[in-house]
Structure formats: C-alpha cells, structure tokens
C-alpha positions, 0 to 999 in steps of 0.5 A: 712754869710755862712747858714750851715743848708741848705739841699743839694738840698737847703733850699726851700727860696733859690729855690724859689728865684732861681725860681724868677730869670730873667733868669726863668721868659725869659725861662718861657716868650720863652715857653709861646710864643711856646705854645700859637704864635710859629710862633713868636718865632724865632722873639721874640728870634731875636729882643732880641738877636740883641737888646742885641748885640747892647747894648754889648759895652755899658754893657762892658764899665759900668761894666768896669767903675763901677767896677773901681768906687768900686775898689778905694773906690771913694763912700767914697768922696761922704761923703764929699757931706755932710759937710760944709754949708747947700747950698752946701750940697744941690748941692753937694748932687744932684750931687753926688746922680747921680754918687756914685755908691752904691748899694740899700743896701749900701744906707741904712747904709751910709745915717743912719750914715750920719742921726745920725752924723746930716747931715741935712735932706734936703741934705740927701732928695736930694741924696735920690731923685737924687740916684735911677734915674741915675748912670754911667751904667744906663746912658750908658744903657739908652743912648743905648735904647733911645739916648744920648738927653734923656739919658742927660736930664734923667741926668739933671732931676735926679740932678734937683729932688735932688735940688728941693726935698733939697730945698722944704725939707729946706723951711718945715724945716725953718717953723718947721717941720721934726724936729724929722726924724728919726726912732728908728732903729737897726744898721747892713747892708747886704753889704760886710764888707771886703771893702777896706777903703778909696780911691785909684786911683790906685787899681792895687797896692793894691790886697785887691781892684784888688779882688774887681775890680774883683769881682764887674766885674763879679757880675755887668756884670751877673746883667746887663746881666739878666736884660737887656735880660729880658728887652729886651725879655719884648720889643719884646712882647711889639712890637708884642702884644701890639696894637700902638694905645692903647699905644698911647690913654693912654700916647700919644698926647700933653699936660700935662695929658699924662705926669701925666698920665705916671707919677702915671703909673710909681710909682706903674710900678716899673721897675729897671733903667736897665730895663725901657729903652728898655720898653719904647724905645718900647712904645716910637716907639708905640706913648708914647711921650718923656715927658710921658716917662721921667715922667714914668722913674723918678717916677719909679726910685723914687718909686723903692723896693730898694729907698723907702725900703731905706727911709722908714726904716731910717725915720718916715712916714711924711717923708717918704710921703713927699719923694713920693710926691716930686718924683711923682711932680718933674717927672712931672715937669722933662716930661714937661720940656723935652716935650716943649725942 
C-alpha cells in the first residue's frame, strides 16, 4: 500500500531502514578498514569480489529456480502436506519445510490457516523446524561456500529436525499438553495479494505468473546479491582480524562441548542462511570443526527474526519455548552426528 503522507525526501522510517541496508553497512565496513588498515583495503575488497564471482552461477541458478517456484504457484501443493493421517502429515511436513519456497511473511498466514482449519500442531512444529533451515537457493549458496557433503547433510539435518520436532511434539500431545495452542490473533499479512491462484508448470502461458516470475527474478537476485556481498565482506574481515586460534579455543577441538558451545552461540548469532556460509566457511579454515558448524547453522536458522517472529505470533508461549528447545537439541544432535560421519 502506497503511503501518500511521506514527504519528498522521504518519511524519516524510510531513511533510517535505508540507512540499515547491507549495501550501508559494506560501504560503511570498506570506510572503517581505509581509516583504520588502508594497506588492507584492496584486500578486503579483492577476497569479497573473487568470493562473490565464485558463487555467480550458483546465485543465477537460485533466483532462476526460485523464481520459477513462485511463478506456477508450486507453495500451494505444500498444503497437501498437511492433510491425511497424522504420520504422514509429519514426514510430509518435514520434507516440504525444506523445499517450499515461501518467504518469512508468507509463513505467518499459511501456517495460521492451516492452525485454525485444525492441522494438528505436531505436522505444523515440523514444517516450522525444518522451514527456516534450508531451501532450494540456500542449498546452492551453502553448497557454494562449504561443499555439496555439508550442504546435503544441512539438508538431511533440516528434514531430521522436522521429524524429530513432529514426533517430541506428538508424544507431548498424546500426554495431554498444548491442548489449546493458539493465540488470539488478528488476520492480515504483509505478502502480496495479487498472486497468482493455484499451480501451473507452465507460467509462460499465463501473463499474471510471467509478471511474477519476473518480479521475483529481480527481487530475489537484489536480495541474494546484498547479502552475500555483505557475508562476503564480513569473511574477509574475519580472515584477516580474527586471530586462528581464538577461533579454534572456542569452537574448535573434539568432542561435544564445542558443538554445544557453537550451538547456544548460534541462537542469539543470528545470521540469515545466505549469510551464515561464507562466515563459517572463514571460521571453518581457522580451526571451527565441521560439527560445531552444523550445530551453529541449525540453531541459528531455528532461531532467526523471521522463524521465531512467525511462531511466537500464532501460538502461546509454551509452545513457543518448546519450539526453542526442540531447535537448540535437535542442532546439537544434527553436529554430533555430522562430526562421527
């Protein structure tokens, strides 16, 4: 909705989120290393740019895939996920969590719906906890910084939280609790209204879904594109400032502590899953072991704005602690299973 009171310049919100925008926070990272470490600049600005060229195909063929996704309407069979019995919904709810691609605010009404038709929780716990870990894009971007081994396993580990959190939330329910989930809320969204209904393979035929293949094209590469040259930016300060073996004392080393470590790090850490990557591919080179990341990534896409903005506004607070804690074990559980494969 267009806000016909903003002055020319723009209402002072607007600038301020302007000021918030990942392109202002790398001009303002590029101007700090000039002031304080110019000999470091044409470095930092280097190791971000051949990163970011290295990854260029990987972004192309995301925005490509996703676009197409949004374009057929392909988040509407994900509703199928949740009807039939409660098993099925369950695995079915995993697996799509990992491959529907809604954004943060589409979540908030479908899930609501889905709530209010009487899905039970348990299927809706697993989508939640398999949804903010992984999609088609994120799986390219993280294959990109870290490999395909850990970005299949970050995969597997997202479908695994969504069965583990289903199931735990299924064993509560059978012994009588979230028996009344919900919040009273208010219905509304902040997504777009003009999609296009239903799915088509076919976009092309219809100009309603080429608009939006078009417009979810462009908007999702500008997104990717900011983030990962911001992540890639954050990288190169992390190479060259943060001392190996700091990184290494922390989260480094065997056994489980450095996994719980990463994983309590990682909830209050946010990084979005474009984001998270390159940071710990750079953590990774410094002596991060590859549990303690797995266990950083999970916990931190469980734990995002978006995800827990998205629960917390749909459902009372036992539910959503219980949300929390099925994140921080299940990324624990996913680091120390990717550490002994």
């Amino acid at each position: 909705m267009a806000d016909t009171t903003q002055s020319p310049g723009g209402s002072p919100r607007v600038r301020l989120e302007a000021l918030k925008s990942p392109w202002t926070v790398i001009a303002a990272i590029l101007i700090g290393v000039a002031i304080l470490d110019l000999g470091n600049l044409a470095g930092t600005i280097e190791f971000a740019l051949r990163a970011l060229a290295g990854t260029a195909p990987y972004i192309l063929f995301a925005v490509l895939l996703l676009a197409y996704l949004k374009a057929t309407g392909a988040e509407t069979m994900v509703a199928k996920a949740f009807q039939g019995r409660e098993t099925r919904m369950i695995f079915l709810a995993a697996l799509f969590g990992g491959l529907a691609p809604f954004c943060s605010c589409e979540v908030i009404p479908f899930i609501a719906v889905l709530l209010a038709l009487g899905a039970p929780l348990s299927a809706v716990m697993a989508f939640w906890l398999s949804s903010p870990l992984i999609d088609p894009p994120t799986l390219l971007i993280t294959a990109a910084a870290l490999g395909w081994p850990f970005a299949v396993a970050k995969a597997m580990a997202a479908v695994g939280l969504g069965l583990f959190g289903g199931f735990a939330t299924r064993a509560l329910m059978s012994g009588g609790a979230f028996s009344d989930p919900l919040r009273e809320r208010k219905t509304g969204g902040c997504c777009s209204k003009s999609a296009p209904v239903g799915h088509n393979w076919r976009f092309w035929t219809e100009q309603p879904r080429r608009d939006r293949f078009r417009a979810e094209f462009v908007s999702n590469g500008v997104f990717l594109l900011k983030w990962l040259a911001l992540a890639y930016t954050l990288e190169a300060l992390l190479v060259h400032y943060v001392p190996a073996q700091l990184i290494a004392t922390v989260v480094g080393g065997e056994g489980v502590l450095p996994i719980i470590t990463a994983a309590l790090v990682g909830m209050p850490a946010y990084l979005n899953s474009y984001v998270a990557p390159p940071l710990l591919a750079g953590l990774m080179e410094q002596g991060m072991t590859g549990g303690a990341a797995m266990a950083f990534m999970i916990a931190g896409g469980v734990s995002s704005i978006p995800a827990m903005a998205a629960v917390w506004s749909l459902v009372k607070p036992r539910v959503f602690a219980t949300y929390l804690v099925l994140g921080v074990s299940g990324a624990i559980i996913a680091g120390v299973l990717f550490q002994m494969v």
